[in-house]
mmCIF file of the C-alpha atoms, coordinates in Angstrom:
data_MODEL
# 
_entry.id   MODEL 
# 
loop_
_atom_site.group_PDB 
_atom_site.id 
_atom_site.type_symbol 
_atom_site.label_atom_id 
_atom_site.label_alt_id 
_atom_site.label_comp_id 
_atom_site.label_asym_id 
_atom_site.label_entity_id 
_atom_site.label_seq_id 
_atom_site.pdbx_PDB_ins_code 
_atom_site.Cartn_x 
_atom_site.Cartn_y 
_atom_site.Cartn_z 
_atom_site.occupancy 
_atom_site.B_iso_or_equiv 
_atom_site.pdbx_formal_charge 
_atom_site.auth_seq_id 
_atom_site.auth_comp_id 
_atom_site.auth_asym_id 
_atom_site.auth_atom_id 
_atom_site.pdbx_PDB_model_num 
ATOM 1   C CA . UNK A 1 1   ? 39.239 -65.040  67.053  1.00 0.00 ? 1   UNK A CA 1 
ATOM 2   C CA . UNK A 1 2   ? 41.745 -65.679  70.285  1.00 0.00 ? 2   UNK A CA 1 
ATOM 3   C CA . UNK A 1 3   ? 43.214 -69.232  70.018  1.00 0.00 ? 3   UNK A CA 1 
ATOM 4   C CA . UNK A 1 4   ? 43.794 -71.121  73.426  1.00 0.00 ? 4   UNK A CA 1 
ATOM 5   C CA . UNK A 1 5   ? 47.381 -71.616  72.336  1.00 0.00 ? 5   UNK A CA 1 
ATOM 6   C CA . UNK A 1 6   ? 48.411 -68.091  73.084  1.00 0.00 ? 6   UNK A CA 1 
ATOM 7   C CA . UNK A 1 7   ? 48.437 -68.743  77.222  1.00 0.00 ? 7   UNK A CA 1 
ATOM 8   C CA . UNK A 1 8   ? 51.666 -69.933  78.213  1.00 0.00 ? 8   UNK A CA 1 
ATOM 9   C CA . UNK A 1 9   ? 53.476 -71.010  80.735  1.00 0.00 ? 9   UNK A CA 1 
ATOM 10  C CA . UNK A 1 10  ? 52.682 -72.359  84.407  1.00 0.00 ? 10  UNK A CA 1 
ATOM 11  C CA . UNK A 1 11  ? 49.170 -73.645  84.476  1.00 0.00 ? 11  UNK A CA 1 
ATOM 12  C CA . UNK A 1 12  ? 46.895 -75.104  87.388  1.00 0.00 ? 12  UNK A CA 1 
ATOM 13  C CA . UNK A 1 13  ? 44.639 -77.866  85.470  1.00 0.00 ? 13  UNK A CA 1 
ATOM 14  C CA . UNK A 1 14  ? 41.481 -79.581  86.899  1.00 0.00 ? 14  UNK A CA 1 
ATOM 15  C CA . UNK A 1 15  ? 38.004 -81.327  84.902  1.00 0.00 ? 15  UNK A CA 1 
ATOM 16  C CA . UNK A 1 16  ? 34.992 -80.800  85.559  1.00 0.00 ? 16  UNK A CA 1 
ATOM 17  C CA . UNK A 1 17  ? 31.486 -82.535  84.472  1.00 0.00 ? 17  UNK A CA 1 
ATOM 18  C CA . UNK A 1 18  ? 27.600 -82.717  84.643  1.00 0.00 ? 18  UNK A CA 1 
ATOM 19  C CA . UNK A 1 19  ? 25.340 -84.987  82.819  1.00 0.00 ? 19  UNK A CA 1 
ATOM 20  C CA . UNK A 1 20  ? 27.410 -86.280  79.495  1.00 0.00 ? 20  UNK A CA 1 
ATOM 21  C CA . UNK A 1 21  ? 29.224 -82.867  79.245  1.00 0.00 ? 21  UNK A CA 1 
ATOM 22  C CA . UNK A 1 22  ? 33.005 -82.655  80.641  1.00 0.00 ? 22  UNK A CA 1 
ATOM 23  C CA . UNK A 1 23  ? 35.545 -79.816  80.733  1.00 0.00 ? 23  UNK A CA 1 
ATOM 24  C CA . UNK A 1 24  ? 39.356 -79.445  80.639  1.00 0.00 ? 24  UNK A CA 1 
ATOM 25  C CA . UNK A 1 25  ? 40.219 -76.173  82.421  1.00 0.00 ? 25  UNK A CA 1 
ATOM 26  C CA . UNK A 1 26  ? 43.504 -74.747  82.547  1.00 0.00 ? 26  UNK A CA 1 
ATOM 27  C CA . UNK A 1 27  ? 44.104 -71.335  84.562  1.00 0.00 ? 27  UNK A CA 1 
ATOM 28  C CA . UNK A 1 28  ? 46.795 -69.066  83.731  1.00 0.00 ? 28  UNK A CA 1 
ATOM 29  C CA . UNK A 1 29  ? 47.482 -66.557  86.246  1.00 0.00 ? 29  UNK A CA 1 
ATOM 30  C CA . UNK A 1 30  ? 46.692 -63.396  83.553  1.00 0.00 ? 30  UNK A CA 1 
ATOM 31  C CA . UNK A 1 31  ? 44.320 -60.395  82.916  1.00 0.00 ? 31  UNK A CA 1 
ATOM 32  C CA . UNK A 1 32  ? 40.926 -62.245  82.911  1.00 0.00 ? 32  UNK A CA 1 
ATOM 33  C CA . UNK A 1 33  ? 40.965 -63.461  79.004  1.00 0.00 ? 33  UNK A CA 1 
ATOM 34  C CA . UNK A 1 34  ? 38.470 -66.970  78.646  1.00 0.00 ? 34  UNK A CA 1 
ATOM 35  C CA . UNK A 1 35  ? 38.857 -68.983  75.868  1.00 0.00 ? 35  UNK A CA 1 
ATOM 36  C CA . UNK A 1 36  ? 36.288 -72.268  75.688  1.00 0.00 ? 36  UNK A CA 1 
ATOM 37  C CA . UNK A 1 37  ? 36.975 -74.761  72.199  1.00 0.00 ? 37  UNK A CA 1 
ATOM 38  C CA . UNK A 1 38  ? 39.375 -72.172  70.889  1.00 0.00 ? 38  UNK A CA 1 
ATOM 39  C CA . UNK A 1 39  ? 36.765 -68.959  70.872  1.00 0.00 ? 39  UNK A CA 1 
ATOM 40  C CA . UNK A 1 40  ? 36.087 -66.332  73.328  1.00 0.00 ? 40  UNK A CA 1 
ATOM 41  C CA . UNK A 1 41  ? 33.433 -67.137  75.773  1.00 0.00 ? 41  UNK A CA 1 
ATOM 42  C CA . UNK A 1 42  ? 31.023 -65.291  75.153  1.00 0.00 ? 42  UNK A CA 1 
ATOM 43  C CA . UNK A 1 43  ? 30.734 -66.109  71.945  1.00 0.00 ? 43  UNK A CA 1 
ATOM 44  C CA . UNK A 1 44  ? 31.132 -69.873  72.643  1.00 0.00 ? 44  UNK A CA 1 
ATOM 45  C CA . UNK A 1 45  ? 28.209 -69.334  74.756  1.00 0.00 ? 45  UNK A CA 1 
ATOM 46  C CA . UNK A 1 46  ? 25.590 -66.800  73.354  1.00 0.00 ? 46  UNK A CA 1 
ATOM 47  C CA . UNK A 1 47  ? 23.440 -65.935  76.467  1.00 0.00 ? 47  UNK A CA 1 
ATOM 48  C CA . UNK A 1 48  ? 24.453 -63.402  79.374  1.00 0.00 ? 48  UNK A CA 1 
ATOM 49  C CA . UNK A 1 49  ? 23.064 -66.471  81.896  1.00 0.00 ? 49  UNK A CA 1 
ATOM 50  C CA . UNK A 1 50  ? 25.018 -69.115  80.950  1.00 0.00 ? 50  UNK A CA 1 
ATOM 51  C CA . UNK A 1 51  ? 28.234 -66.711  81.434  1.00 0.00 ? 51  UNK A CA 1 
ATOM 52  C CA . UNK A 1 52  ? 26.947 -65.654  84.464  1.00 0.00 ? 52  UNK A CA 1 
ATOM 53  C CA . UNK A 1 53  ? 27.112 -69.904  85.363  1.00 0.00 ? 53  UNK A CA 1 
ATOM 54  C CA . UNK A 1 54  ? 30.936 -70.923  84.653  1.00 0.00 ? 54  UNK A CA 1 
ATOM 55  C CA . UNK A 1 55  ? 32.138 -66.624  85.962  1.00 0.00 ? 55  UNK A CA 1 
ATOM 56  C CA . UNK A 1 56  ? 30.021 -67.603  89.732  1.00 0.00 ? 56  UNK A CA 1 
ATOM 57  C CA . UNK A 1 57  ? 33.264 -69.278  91.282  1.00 0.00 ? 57  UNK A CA 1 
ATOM 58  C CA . UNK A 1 58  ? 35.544 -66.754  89.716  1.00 0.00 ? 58  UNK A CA 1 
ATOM 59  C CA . UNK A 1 59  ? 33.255 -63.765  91.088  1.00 0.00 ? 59  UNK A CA 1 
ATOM 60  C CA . UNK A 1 60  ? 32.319 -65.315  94.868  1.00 0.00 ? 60  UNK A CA 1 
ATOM 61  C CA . UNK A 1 61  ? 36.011 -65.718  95.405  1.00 0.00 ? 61  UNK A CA 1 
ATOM 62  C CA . UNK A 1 62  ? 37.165 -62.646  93.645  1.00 0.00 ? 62  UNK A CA 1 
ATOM 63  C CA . UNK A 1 63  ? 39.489 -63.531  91.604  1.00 0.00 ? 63  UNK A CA 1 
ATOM 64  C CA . UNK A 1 64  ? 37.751 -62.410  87.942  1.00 0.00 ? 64  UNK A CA 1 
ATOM 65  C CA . UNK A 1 65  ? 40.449 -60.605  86.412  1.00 0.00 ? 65  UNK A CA 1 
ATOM 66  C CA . UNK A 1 66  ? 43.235 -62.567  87.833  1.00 0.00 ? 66  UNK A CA 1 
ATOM 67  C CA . UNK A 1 67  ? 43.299 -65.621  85.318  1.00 0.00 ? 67  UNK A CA 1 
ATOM 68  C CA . UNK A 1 68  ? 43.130 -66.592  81.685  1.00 0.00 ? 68  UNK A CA 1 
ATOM 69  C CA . UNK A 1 69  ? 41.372 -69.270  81.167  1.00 0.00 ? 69  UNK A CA 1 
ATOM 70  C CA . UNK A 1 70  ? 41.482 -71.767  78.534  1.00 0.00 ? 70  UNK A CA 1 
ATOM 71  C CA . UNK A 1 71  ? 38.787 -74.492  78.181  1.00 0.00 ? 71  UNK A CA 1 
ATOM 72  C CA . UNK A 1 72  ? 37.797 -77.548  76.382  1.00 0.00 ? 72  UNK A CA 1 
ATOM 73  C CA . UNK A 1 73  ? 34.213 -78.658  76.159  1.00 0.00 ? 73  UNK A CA 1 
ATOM 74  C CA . UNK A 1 74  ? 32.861 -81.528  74.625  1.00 0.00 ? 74  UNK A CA 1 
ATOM 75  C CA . UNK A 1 75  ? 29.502 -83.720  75.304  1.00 0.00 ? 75  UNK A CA 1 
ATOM 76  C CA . UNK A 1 76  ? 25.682 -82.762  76.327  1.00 0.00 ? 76  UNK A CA 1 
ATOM 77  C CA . UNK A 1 77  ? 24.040 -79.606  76.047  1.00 0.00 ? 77  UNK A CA 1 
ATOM 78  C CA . UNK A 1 78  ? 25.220 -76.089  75.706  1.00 0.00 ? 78  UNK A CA 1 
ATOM 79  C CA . UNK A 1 79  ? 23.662 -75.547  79.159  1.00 0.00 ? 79  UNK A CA 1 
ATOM 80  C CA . UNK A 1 80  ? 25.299 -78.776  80.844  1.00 0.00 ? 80  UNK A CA 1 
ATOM 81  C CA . UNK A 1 81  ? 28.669 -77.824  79.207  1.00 0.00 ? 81  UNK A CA 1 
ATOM 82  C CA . UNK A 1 82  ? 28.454 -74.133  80.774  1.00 0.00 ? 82  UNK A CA 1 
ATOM 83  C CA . UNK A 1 83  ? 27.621 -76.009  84.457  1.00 0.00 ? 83  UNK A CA 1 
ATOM 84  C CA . UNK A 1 84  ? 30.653 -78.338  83.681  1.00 0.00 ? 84  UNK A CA 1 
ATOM 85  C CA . UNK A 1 85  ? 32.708 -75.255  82.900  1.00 0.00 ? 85  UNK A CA 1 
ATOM 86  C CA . UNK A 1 86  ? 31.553 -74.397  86.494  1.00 0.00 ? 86  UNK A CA 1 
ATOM 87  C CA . UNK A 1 87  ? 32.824 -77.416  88.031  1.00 0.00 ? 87  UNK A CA 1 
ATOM 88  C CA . UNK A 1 88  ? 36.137 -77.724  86.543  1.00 0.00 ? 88  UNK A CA 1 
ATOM 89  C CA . UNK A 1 89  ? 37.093 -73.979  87.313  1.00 0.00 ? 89  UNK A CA 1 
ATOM 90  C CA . UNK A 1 90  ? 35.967 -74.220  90.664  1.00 0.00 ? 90  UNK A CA 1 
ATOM 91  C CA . UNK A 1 91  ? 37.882 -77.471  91.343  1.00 0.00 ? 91  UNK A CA 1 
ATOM 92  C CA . UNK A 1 92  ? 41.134 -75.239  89.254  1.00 0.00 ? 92  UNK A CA 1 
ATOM 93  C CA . UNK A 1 93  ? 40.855 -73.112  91.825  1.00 0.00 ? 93  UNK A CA 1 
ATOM 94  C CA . UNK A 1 94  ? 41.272 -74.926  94.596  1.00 0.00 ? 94  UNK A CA 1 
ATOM 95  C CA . UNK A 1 95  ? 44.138 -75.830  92.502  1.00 0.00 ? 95  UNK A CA 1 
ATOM 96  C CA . UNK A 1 96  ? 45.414 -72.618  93.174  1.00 0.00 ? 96  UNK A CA 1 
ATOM 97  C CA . UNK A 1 97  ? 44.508 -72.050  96.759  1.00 0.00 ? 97  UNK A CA 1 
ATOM 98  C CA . UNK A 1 98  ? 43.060 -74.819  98.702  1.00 0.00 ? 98  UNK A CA 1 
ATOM 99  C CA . UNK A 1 99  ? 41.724 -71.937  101.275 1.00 0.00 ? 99  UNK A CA 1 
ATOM 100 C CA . UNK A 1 100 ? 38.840 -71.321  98.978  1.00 0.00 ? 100 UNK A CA 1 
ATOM 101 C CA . UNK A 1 101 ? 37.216 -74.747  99.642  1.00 0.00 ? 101 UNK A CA 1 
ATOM 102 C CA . UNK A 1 102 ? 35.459 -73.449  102.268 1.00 0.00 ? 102 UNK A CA 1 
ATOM 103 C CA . UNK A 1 103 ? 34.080 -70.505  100.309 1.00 0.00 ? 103 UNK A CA 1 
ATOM 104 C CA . UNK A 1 104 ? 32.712 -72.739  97.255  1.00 0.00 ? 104 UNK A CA 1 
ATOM 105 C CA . UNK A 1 105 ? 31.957 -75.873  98.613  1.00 0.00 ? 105 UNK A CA 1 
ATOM 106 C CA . UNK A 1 106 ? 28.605 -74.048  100.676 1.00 0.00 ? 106 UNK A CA 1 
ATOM 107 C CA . UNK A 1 107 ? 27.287 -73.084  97.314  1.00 0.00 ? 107 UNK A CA 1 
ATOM 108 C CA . UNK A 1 108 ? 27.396 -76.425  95.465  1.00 0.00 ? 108 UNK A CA 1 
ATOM 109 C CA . UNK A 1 109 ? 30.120 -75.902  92.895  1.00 0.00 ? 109 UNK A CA 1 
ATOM 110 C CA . UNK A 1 110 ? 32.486 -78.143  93.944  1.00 0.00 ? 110 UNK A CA 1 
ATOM 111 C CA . UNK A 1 111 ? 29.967 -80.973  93.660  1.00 0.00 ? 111 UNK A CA 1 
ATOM 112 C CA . UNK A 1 112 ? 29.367 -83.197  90.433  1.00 0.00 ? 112 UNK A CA 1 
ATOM 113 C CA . UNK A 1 113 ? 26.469 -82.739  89.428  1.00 0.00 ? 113 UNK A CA 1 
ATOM 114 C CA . UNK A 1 114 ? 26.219 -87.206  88.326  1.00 0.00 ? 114 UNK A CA 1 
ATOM 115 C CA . UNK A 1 115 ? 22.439 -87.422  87.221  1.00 0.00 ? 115 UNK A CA 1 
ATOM 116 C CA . UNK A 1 116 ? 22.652 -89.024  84.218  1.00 0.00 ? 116 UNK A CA 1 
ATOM 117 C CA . UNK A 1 117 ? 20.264 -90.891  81.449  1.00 0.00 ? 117 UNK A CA 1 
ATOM 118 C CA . UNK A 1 118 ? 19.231 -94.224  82.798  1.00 0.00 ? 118 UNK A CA 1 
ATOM 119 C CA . UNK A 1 119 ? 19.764 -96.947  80.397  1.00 0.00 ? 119 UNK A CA 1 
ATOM 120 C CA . UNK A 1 120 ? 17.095 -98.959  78.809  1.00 0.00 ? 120 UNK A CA 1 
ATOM 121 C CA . UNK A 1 121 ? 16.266 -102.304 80.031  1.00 0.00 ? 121 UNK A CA 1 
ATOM 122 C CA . UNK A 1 122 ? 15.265 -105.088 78.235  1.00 0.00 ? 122 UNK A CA 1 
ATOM 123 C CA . UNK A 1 123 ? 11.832 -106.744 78.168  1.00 0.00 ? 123 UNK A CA 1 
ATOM 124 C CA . UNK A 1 124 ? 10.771 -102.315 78.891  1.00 0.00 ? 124 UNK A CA 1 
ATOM 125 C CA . UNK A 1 125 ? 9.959  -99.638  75.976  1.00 0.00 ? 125 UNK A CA 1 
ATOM 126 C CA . UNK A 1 126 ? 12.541 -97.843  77.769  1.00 0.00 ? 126 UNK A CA 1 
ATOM 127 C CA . UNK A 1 127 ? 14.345 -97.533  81.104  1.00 0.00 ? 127 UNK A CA 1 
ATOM 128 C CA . UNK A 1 128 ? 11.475 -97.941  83.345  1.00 0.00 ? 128 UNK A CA 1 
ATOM 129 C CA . UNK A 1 129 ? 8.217  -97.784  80.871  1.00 0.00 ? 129 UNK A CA 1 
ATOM 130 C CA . UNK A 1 130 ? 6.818  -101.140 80.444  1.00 0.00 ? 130 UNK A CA 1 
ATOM 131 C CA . UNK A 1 131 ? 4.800  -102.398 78.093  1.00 0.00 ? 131 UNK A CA 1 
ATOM 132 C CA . UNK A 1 132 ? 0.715  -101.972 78.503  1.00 0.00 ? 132 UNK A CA 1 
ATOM 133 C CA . UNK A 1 133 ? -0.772 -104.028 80.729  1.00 0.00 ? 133 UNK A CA 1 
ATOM 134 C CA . UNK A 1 134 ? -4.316 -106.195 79.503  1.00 0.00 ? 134 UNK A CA 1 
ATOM 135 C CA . UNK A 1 135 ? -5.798 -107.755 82.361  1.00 0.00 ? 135 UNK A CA 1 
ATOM 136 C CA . UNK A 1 136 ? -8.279 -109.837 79.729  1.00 0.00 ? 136 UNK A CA 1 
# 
C-alpha cells in the first residue's frame, strides 16, 4: 500500500467538488504515481470508468505521466468523489500552467458541478412534495 506521505517537495494544490463530495489535490511534478485517501487509485476506485473520469484532464492535456498525485476525498458517492477528483486536478493544473484553460474549460471540467439536495421545507413531506390534496 503507497502512503501519500512519500511525495515531497514543491507542490501545486487546488479543491475540487460536485454534489456533497470535495477533493484536496496536490500535484507533484513525478512519474505518474496517484494516491486518493492514502491507497493507489485504482484500488480506491474499483471500476476502469470511474478512472477513466478523474485521468480525462490529465490525458486531453497530456501530461499523464508527468505528476504524482496525491488526493483526499471525503463526502457523497464513490461516483461524485471520482467527478470531484476531476475538478480539483483540472483546476491543479491550471495551477501549473494557466495556458491549459483554454484546452479544459471547452469540455466542462473546470466547472463545479453545484446541483445539490434541496432541503426540506416545512408544512411539505419533503422539499417540494406536499401533502395530498382532498377537495371534499
Amino acid at each position: 500500500m503507497t502512503d501519500a506521505m512519500t511525495f515531497s517537495g514543491t507542490y501545486f494544490y487546488a479543491n475540487g467538488k460536485r454534489k456533497r463530495a470535495t477533493a484536496r489535490v496536490r500535484l507533484y511534478k513525478g512519474t505518474g504515481r496517484i494516491v486518493v485517501n492514502g491507497k493507489d487509485a485504482k484500488e480506491y476506485f474499483s471500476t476502469d470508468e470511474m478512472v477513466n473520469v478523474f485521468m480525462a484532464p490529465l490525458i486531453l492535456t497530456k501530461n499523464e505521466g508527468q505528476f504524482d498525485i496525491s488526493a483526499k476525498v471525503g463526502g457523497g458517492g464513490i461516483q461524485g468523489q471520482a467527478d470531484a477528483l476531476r475538478h480539483g486536478i483540472s483546476k491543479a493544473l491550471l495551477e501549473v500552467d494557466a495556458g491549459l484553460r483554454a484546452t479544459l474549460k471547452p469540455e466542462g471540467y473546470l466547472t463545479r458541478d453545484s446541483r445539490i439536495k434541496e432541503r426540506k421545507k416545512f408544512g411539505l413531506h419533503k422539499a417540494r412534495r406536499a401533502p395530498q390534496f382532498s377537495k371534499r
